[in-house]
N, C-alpha and C positions, 0 to 999 in steps of 0.2 A: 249818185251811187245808192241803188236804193239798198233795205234792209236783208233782205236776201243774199245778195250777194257778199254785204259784212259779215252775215251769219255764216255763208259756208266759208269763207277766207275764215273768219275765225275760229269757226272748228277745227280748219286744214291746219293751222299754225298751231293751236290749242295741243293736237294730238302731239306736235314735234316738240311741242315745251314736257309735256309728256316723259317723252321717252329720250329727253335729254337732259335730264335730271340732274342732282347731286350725284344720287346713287350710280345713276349708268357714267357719271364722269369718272368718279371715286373709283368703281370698277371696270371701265372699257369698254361695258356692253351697249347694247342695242335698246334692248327695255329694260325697267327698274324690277325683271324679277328674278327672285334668288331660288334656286330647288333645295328645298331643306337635303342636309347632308345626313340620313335617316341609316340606322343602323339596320344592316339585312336587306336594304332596297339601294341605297345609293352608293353602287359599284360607277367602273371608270364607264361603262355602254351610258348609264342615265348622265352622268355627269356630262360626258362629249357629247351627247345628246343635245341637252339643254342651251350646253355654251354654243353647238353650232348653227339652235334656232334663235338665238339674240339672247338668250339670258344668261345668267350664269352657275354652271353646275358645278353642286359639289360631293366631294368623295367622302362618303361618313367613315371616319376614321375609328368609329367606339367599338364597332364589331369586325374591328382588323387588326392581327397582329403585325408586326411591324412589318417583317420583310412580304408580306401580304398586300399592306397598304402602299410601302415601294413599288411591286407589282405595277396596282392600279392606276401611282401616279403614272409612269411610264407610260402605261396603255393610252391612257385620257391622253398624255401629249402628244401622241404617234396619232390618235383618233381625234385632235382638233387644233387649230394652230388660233383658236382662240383665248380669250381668261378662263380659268377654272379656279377651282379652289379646294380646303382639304378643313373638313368637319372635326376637331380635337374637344373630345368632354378630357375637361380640365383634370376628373378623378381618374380619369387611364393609369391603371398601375404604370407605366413604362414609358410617362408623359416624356420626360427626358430622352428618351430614345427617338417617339414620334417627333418630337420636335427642332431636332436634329437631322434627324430623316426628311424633314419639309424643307430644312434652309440645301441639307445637300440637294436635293433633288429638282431646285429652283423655284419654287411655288411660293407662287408671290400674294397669293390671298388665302388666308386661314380663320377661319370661324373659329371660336371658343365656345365655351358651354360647363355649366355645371363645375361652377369654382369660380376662383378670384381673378380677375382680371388683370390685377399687377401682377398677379405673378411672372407671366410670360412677355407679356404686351412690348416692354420695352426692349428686349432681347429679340426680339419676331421685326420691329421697327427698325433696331441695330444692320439689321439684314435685311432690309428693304421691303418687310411685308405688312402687306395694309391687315389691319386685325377686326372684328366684327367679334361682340361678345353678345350673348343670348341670355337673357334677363324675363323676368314674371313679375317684376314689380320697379315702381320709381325709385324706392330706396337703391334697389342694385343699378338699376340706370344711373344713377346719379355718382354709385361708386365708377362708373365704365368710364365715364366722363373724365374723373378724377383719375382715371387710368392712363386716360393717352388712347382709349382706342377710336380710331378710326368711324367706325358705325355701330351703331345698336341695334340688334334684334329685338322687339317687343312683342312675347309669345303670350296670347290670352289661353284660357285652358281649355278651348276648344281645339287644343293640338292634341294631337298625337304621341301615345310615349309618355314622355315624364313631362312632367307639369311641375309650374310653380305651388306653394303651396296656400297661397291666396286667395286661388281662383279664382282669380279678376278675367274677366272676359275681354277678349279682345276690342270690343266698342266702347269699354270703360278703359281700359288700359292706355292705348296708343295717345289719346288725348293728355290724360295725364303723363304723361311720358314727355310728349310734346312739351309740355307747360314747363320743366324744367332741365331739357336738356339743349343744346344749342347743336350736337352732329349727327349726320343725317343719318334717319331711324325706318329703321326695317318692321312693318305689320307684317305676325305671323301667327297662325291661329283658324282656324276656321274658314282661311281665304280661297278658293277654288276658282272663281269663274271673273269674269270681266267686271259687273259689277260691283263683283267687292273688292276689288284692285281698287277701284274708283272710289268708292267710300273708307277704304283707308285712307287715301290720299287727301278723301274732306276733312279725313278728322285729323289729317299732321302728319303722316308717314310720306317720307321719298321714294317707298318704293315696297313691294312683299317678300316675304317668304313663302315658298309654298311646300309641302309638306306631300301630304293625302293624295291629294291628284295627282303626281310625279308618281307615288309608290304607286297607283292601280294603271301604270302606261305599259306597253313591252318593254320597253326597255329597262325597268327598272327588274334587281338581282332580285324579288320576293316569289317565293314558290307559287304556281297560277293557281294553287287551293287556297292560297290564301289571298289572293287578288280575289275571284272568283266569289268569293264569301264575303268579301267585303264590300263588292259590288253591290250584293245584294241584301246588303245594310239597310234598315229602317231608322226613323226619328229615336234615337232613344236604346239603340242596340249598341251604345260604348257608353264604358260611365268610367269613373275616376276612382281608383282604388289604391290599396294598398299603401295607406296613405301613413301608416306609424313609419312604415320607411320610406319612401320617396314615390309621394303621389305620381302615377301611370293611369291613363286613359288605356285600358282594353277594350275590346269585343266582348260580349257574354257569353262565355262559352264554361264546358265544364271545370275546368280550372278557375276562373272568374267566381263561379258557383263554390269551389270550396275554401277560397281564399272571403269569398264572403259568409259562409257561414262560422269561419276557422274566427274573424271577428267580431260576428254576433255574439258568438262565447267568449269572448274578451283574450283572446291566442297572445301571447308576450309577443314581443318585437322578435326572441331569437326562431319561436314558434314559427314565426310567416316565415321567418329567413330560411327557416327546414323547409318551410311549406315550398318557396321558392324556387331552393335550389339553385344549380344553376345550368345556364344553354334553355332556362324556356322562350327565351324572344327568337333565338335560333331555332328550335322545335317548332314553335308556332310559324311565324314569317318564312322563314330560308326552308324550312324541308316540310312546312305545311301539314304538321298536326294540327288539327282544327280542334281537339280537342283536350288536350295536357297542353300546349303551347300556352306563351301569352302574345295574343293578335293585338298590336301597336297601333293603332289604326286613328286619325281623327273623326268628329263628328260631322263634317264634311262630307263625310263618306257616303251617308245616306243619301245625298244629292248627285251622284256620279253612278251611273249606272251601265256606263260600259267600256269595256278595253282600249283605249287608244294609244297611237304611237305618241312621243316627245312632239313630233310636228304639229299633229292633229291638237292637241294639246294648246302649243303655243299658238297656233292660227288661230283658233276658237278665242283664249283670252282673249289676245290685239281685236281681232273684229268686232267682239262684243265688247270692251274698252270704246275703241274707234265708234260702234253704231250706237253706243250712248251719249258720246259728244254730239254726232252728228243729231241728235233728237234734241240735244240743249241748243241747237242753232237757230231754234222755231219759235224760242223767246224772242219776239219782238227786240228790234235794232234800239228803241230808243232807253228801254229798262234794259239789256244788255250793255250798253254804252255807260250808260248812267252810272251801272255796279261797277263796269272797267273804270269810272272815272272816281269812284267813291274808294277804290281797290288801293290807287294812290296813280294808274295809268296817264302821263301828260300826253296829249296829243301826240307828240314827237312817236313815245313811244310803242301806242297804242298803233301807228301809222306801220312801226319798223316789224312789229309782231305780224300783223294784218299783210306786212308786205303791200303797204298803197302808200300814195303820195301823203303826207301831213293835212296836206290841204283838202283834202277828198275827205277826210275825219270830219276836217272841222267843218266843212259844205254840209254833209252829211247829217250832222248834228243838228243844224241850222235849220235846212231841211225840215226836218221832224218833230221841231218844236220842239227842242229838250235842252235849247241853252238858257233858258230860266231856271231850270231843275239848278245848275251847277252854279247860278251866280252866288256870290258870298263862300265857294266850299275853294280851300288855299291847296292849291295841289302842285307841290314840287316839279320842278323839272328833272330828267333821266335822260 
């Protein structure tokens, strides 16, 4: 059995370990990715979208009033007989309402955000709903944990929207996160394309969030001036403001501009809050003033440069996910083996992964010279 052939069997399997996850068991889906549940872009069309290319969409609940977000649940369940789920920031004046509205309407997976995680968590569980809380730092993972919930989202502030106030970046984040939590953790932040599926998953995530790339598809609810514009985003055209009250990653646009000069001059907290207002994330995204809006956008954005549907979308991740394994298969059999065996892999069931006989491993190995490598190394049986 030469190395070849171990290598593509292993990629082929590789890919199904993949995309059979914690996360896609915890939720039901196909792949480990979640479509951020984004205020002004994630209506019920993105949401049934998403869940009925293999991932799982969600309804962002922040910029819906109740019988609104009723509405959407309904649509999304008539538009897919898949999982979906429903995005609640925890500070919703009318939490109490929305979250009654989620257990009538049957929706079994709910995202939190922006607040405490006990608060709801065990009430949402009560009634049968797996919960995901959205965090920017370890301190609050560690409270999530201590919550009962389900999964974590770990957003570095290369998201979009509101941000933590740390601005830990997603490459430093998710690692640390890893290191002290034990249920399975969502990277979310900066993620767009196949590769960096992949390298969340080196640094310790079960699975992404994806944000950015979902709001610039058709399907998603944001006005096309404002897709359009963000299309054609550069390195460095969204920065993190408004940070005496709750750090947001905009666009630079003229609003951006007088909200930064409004703090060159040292503006009070209630000052920006004038400056504010409110309906500018609705102005900006939903009815696409490019200019008084505030455009929510990640840094991401400068690498996506044009309209696609949810499919096109999800195809692209999976393939370039998929044709990156397939280029780890061209490591040589015997330092491929070797890591499987150092990983803690016993023959047994390195054979069951591989889908080949036990004994074809250990020929194999023998083969190639690389049972010297492992003598002295104690490796459990599975």
């Amino acid at each position: 059995m030469s190395h070849i052939v171990i290598g593509t069997l292993a990629n082929r399997q590789i890919t199904k370990l993949l995309h059979m996850n914690r996360i896609c068991n915890l939720f039901g889906i196909k792949y480990p990715i979640i479509q951020g549940g984004m205020v002004w872009c994630s209506g019920w069309r993105l949401a049934s979208a998403v869940s009925n290319a293999g991932g799982l969409g969600l309804i962002g609940a922040g910029s819906m009033h109740p019988e609104t977000l009723r509405e959407h649940i309904q649509k999304c369940k008539a538009a897919t007989d898949k999982p979906f789920g429903v995005n609640i920031p925890l500070m919703y004046p009318e939490i109490d309402i929305l979250i009654n509205m989620v257990i009538e309407e049957g929706v079994k997976i709910v995202f939190t955000s922006a607040g405490n995680p006990k608060t709801w968590t065990e009430h949402l569980h009560e009634h049968g709903i797996i919960v995901a809380h959205v965090v920017a730092s370890t301190k609050f993972a560690a409270k999530c944990e201590e919550a009962g919930v389900d999964a974590i989202v770990a957003e570095g502030f290369e998201a979009g929207g509101h941000n933590g106030r740390e601005e830990t970046t997603t490459l430093c984040l998710i690692p640390a996160v890893r290191q002290i939590t034990t249920v399975p953790l969502i990277a979310a932040g900066g993620i767009g394309s196949g590769e960096s599926i992949l390298a969340a998953m080196a640094l310790g995530a079960d699975g992404v969030q994806i944000g950015t790339r979902f709001a610039l598809t058709d399907e998603s609810s944001a006005h096309f001036t404002f897709k359009d514009r963000c299309l054609r985003l550069n390195e460095g055209d969204t920065q993190l403001t408004l940070k005496q009250l709750s750090p947001v990653r905009l666009v630079k646009n003229d609003f951006f501009k007088q909200v930064e000069e409004a703090e060159s001059r040292g503006a009070t907290t209630d000052e920006l809050r004038t400056l504010l207002g409110k309906g500018r994330a609705k102005k900006g995204i939903f009815e696409g003033d490019l200019f008084e809006g505030e455009l929510e956008i990640g840094q991401v954005a400068s690498c996506i440069h044009k309209l696609q549907t949810v499919d096109e979308v999800m195809k692209e991740l999976v393939e370039e996910e998929e044709a990156l394994l397939a280029n780890k298969g061209q490591v040589p059999a015997p330092e491929a083996l070797k890591q499987a065996k150092l990983d803690g892999f016993s023959d047994k069931y390195l054979g069951q992964i591989l889908e080949v006989p036990e004994e074809d491993i250990r020929n194999a190995r023998i083969a190639q010279g690389v049972e010297e490598a492992w003598e002295g190394i104690h490796v459990s049986g599975t």
